[in-house]
Phi, psi and omega in degrees: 000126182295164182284339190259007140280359172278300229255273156142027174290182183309092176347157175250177177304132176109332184290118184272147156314334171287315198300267186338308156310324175292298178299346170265012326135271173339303197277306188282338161325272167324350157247351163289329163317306210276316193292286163037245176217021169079148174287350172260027151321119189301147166316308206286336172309301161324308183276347157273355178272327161280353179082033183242202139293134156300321172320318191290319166303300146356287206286336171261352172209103197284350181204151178288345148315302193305322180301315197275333154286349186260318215254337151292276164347296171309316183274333170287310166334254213306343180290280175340312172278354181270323176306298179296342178284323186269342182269342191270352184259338234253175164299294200241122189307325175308305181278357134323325198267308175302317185291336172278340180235013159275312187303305174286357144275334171290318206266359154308320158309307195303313175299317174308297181291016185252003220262331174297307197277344186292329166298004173306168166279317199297152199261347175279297172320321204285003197245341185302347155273333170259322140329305185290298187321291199288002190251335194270340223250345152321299199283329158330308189282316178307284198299022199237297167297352171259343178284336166275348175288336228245010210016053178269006215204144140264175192294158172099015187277106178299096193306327211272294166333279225283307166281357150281357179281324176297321179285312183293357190255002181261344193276132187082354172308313167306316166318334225200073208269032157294300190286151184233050191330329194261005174267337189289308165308317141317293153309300201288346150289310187292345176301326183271314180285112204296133200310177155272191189262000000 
């Protein structure tokens, strides 16, 4: 998938704007399926939840490999692209930074549930933890540094730690509904934050 179909920037030439829309149409349709009912979830579900043709999937993702990297891709895009939107929106960078690790907890449900095929043999799959690190831990560190410019948070806080710290309080939540992965969560934000005055 070219980046300005990850990104949801402009088609380049030859792309028409309906297609590109359709495929993200498409993508987001396959991970509420995917959250769901797991990824080996019949086509034709994905394709009544976007309102399309099975065909129509098919013809933008020719294997369920292709489907399932392209929809891990659509979602670190946008997670990636939600950090400067939220910070430029929030009241406060802390509450960006809580809004921002509410989204990356969503999208952690969605990865937990790719975690059997990405653990695959396909080759497609083998680069896709380190794509999420390196495109995510950028936008981690900015809201991470503004919340401590801002001295709500204090310094020295590891974007990588924390998200992983994050990940690791999200694994088995679904499984289990005594856990609250996001009550975990929540204490290890407030755990972070620098008192008021």
């Amino acid at each position: 998938m070219v980046a300005a179909e990850r990104s949801g920037q402009a088609p380049g030439p030859g792309r028409r704007a309906d297609a590109v829309r359709n495929q993200q149409k498409l993508l987001a349709a396959a991970a509420k399926v995917f959250v769901a009912s797991g990824v080996d979830a019949p086509i034709r579900e994905i394709a009544a939840e976007a309102g399309v043709g099975i065909g129509t999937i098919y013809r933008h993702f020719p294997t369920r490999a292709d489907l399932v990297t392209a929809v891990y891709h659509h979602q670190v895009e946008a997670l990636a692209e939600a950090g400067p939107a939220l910070l430029a929106d929030a009241d406060t960078p802390f509450a960006a930074l809580r809004r921002w690790i509410d989204q990356f907890v969503d999208f952690l449900v969605t990865k937990h549930g790719l975690a059997d095929a990405m653990r695959s043999d396909d080759t497609r799959f083998a680069a896709l933890h380190t794509y999420f690190v390196d495109r995510l831990q950028p936008v981690a560190t900015h809201l991470l540094d503004a919340a401590a410019a801002a001295g709500e948070i204090g310094p020295g806080i590891r974007p990588y730690e924390l998200m992983r710290g994050i990940g690791n309080l999200c694994v088995g939540g679904t499984d289990d509904p005594r856990y609250d992965p996001r009550r975990l969560i929540d204490l290890l934000l407030q755990g972070v934050r620098q008192p008021r005055p």
